[in-house]
N, C-alpha and C positions, 0 to 999 in steps of 0.2 A: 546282526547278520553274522555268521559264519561260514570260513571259507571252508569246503570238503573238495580235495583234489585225490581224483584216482590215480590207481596206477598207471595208465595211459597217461597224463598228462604227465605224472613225472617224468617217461620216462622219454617223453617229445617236447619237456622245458627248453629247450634248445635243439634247434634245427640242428641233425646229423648227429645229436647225444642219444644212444639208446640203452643206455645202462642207467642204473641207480643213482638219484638226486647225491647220496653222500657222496657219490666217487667221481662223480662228474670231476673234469680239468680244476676248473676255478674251484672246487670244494676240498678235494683230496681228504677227506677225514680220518681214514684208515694213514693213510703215511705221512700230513704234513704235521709237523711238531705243534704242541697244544702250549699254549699262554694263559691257561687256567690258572686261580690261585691253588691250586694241588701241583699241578704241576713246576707252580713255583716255590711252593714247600721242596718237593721229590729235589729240585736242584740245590736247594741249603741244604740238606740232606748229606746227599751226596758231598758237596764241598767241607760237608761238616763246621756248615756254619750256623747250624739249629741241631738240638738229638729231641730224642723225645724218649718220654719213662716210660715205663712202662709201671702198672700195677698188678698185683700176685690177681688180683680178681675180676679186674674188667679191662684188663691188656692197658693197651693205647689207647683205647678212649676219652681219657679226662684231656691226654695231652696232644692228642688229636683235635682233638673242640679248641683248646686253648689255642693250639697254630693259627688253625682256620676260625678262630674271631667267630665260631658256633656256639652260642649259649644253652649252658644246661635245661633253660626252662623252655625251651622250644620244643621240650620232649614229646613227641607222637608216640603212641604204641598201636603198633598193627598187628592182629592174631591170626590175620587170613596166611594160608600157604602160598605166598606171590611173591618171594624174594628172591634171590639169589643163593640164601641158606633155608630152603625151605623143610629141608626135613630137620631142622632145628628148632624150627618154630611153628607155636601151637598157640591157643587162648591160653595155656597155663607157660608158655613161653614165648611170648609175641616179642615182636621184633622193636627194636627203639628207634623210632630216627629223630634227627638231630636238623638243625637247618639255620641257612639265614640268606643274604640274598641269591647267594649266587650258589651256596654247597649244602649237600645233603649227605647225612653222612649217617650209616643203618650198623645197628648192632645186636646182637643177640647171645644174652649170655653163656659160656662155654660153646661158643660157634667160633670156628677155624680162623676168622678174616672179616676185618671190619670192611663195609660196602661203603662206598664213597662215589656222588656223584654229582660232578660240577661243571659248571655253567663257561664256558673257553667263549669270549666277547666274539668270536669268527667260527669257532669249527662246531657251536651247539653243545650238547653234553656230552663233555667225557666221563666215561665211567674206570673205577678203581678197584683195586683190595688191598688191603693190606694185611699181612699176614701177622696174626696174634699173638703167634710164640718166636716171633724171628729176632733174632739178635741184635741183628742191625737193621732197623727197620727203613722200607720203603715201599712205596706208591706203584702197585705194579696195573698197567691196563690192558683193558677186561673188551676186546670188540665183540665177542661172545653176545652180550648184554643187547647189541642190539636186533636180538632176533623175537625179543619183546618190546625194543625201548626204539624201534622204528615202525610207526603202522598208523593207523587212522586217529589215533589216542592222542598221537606225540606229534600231528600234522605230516606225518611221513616225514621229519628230519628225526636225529639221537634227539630224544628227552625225556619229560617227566613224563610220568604217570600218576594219575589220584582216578582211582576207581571205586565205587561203590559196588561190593558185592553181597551175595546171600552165601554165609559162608557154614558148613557144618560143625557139627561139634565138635572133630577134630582138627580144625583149621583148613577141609578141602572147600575151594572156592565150587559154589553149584552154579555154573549161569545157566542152566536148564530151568533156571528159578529166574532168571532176569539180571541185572546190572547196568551201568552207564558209567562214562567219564563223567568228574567234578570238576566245577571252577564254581568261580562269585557267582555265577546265574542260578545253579543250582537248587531248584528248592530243597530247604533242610531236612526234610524225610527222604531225600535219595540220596546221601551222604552219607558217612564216614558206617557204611555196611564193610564188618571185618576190623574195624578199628575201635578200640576204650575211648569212649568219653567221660573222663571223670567230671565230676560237680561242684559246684558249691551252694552254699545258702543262699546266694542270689540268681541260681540259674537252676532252680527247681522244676520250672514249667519243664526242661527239656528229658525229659523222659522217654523211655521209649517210643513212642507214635511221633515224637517230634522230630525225630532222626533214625535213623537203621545200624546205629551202633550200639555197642555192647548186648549181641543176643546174638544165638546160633540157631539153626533152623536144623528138625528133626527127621530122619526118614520120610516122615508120614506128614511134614512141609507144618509141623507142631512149632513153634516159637519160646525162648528161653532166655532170661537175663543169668540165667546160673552163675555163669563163667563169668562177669562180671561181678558177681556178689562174693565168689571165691577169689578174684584177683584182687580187689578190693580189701580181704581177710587175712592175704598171702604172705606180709611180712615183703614185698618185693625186692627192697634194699636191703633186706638179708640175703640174696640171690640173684645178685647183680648189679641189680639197677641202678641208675641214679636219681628215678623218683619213682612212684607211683602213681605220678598223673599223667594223663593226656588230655594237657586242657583245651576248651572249647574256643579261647583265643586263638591257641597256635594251628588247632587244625582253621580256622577259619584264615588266618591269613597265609598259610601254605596253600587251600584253597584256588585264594588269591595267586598268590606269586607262580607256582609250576605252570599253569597254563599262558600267564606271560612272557612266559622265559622260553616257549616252545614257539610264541608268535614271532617275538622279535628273533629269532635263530632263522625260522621259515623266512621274514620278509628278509633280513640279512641276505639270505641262499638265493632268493629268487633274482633279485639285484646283480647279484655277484654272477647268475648262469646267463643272465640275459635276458630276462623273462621279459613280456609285453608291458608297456606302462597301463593298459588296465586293469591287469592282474596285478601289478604291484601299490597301483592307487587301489585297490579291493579293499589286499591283505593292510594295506598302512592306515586306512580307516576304520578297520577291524581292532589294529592293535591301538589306535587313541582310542577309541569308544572304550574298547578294554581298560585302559589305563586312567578313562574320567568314570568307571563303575557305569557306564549305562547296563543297565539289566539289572544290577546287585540285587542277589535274596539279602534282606536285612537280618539280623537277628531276630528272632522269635522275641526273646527277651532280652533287659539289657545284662552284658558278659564282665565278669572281671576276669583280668585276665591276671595269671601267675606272678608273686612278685619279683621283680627284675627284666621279666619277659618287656615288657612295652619300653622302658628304660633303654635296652639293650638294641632294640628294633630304633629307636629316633637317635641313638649319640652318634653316628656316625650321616645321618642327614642333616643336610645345612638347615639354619632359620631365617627368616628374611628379619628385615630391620624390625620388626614387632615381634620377634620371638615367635613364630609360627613358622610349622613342619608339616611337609608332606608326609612325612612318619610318626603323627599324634593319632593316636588310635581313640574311637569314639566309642563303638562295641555296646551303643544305646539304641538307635534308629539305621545303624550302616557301621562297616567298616573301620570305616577311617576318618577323622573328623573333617575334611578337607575331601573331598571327591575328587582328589589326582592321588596317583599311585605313587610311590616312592621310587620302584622299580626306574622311574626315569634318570635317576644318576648314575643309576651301573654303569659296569664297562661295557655292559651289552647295548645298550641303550645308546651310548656314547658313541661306541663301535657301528652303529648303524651307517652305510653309507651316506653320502650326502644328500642324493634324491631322496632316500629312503625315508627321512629324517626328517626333510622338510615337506614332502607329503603327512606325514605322520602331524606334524605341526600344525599344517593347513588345516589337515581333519579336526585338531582338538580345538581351536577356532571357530571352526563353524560350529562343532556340537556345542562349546561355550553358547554361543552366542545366541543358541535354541529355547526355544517357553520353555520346553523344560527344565531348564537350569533352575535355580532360583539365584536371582540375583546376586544374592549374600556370598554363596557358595563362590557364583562368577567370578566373584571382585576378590576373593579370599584367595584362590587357585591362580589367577594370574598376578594379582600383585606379589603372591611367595615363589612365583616363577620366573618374572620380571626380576626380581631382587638373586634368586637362587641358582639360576641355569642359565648362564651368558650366552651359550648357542639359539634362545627363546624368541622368537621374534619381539621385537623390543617396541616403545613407546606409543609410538604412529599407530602401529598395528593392534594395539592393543587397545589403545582409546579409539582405535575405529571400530574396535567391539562394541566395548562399552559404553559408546554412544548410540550403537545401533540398538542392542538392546534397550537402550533406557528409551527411547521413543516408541517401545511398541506396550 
């Protein structure tokens, strides 16, 4: 189920509120100070208790990733015109973004200002630049951004965006052709339109028909892998880059993560304005179902993912006493080898209010405790949540699942 709230309701979430969800009293996003991990870079910064280098050829980017704990091999490449440097970026110049759980952070080579844009556990996504040739560099923010990064896409708060487009040969997006928002439900041929998917020898099947990436579509609505077959020839890392690929791993767990990080922001705000508790039991049974993969497109085939990327995604998630992580990646038949999301240790996650949090709970509970689960999975997801996440409902509760299940 998915919530879709118009603009009428936003802007009657609260009796006597008739302005915009972000500016509402309890939200202030435009003026109260952000607790982002960028934001808490921008302040070492300033105190001059962190610098960063810069390099003659790709700025601040290495040492940007480095701050924000974003790994090289999380590299996405996007060739559609949808950025914030769009006249900089083409298929033979596509855009690089960067990620991990909480920061995204877009680049394109000889463009003015790296794009950064990060996940603040209260006020949703702030968005950044920072300027490429600047001396002394800093974090400056962009409200601008959200004249795209607020609307039916991002759940009407600041967030992501992952679109699937029909994009032309020169990087203009055509929706006169069609498109749609992406997440896990997605099936894989309405995906990563406008984006590089590179390959390997184990993910041959995904070819064009498999997905909507790497091809451009022609006046006359003609279809092309060209531009992938040239960008692939291109030498990249003589011209900027820091890899070549955009692999099928990382876009599948960005996938994942951006439309999470949009739910828990939404059910956060709805709390915080006063919303009705059936709207906020709606959206908080929305974001567990979200968070145990109900719906997931699985892989077409199974994915290896870049080396370091899976590495770098689990050392910062806890293991319960058997060495098992909500961030062991499967990439055979789903996702994740475990059908809980990782996302639940953020600060976002954390930051949830209390009602919020424990409806959210109650929900992944009952979906546990559903025929569909398979048992195995049941007893694997809450025994490494039991062990991993102290706020979790604890022993009682959990062998009153798994007692229910086990007699049907």
């Amino acid at each position: 189920m998915r919530l879709l709230l118009g603009a009428v309701a936003l802007a009657i979430a609260v009796q006597g509120w008739t302005g915009v969800l972000h500016e509402h009293p309890s939200i202030q996003y435009s003026t109260r100070p952000a607790a982002d991990r960028v934001a808490r870079l921008n302040d070492e910064l300033a105190q001059e208790r962190r610098t960063l280098a810069r390099d003659p050829r790709t700025g601040y980017l290495r040492s940007v990733l480095e701050a924000l704990d974003v790994p090289i091999e999380s590299q996405a490449l996007v060739f559609s015109k949808t950025g914030v440097q769009r006249e900089f970026t083409s298929p033979r110049n596509p855009r690089a973004l960067y990620f991990n759980e909480s920061v995204a952070v877009g680049y394109v080579p000889n463009a003015p200002v790296l794009e950064i844009a990060s996940h603040d556990p209260q006020q949703g996504v702030i968005f950044y630049v920072l300027d490429q040739s600047a001396s002394r560099p800093a974090f400056t923010r962009r409200t601008s951004c959200l004249a795209c990064h607020v609307s039916a896409s991002t759940m009407n708060v600041p967030g992501m965006i992952v679109r699937n487009n029909v994009v032309s040969e020169d990087g203009d997006t055509m929706p006169q052709l069609g498109g749609n928002d992406v997440d896990q439900r997605t099936p894989h041929p309405d995906r990563w339109g406008g984006y590089y998917v590179t390959i390997d020898t184990l993910s041959q099947a995904y070819q064009q028909r498999a997905h909507a990436g790497n091809i451009t579509t022609g006046s006359r609505g003609t279809t092309s892998n060209q531009i992938f077959v040239d960008w692939m020839n291109s030498e990249p890392e003589q011209r900027g880059y820091l890899s070549p690929f955009s692999d099928i791993a990382s876009l599948l767990v960005f996938d994942h993560q951006m439309h999470a990080i949009n739910l828990m922001t939404r059910l956060n705000w709805e709390v915080r304005v006063g919303a009705g508790s059936g709207q906020i039991r709606e959206l908080a049974g929305e974001l567990a179902d979200y968070l145990l993969f109900v719906g997931e497109q699985p892989p077409s085939v199974p994915v290896t993912p870049r080396p370091g990327f899976a590495e770098h995604l689990a050392k910062r998630i806890p293991r319960d006493r058997r060495g098992r992580s909500l961030a062991d990646l499967d990439l055979t038949t789903r996702l994740m080898r475990y059908p809980c999301s990782y996302l639940i240790y953020t600060e976002a996650f954390d930051g949830l209010p209390t009602a919020a949090k424990s409806a959210v709970y109650r929900r992944m509970l009952d979906t546990l405790s559903g025929v569909r689960v398979r048992p195995a999975d049941r007893e694997a997801v809450l025994e490494i949540l039991r062990d991993t996440k102290p706020d979790f409902p604890k022993s009682q509760v959990v062998a009153s699942v798994m007692t229910r299940t086990a007699k049907r």
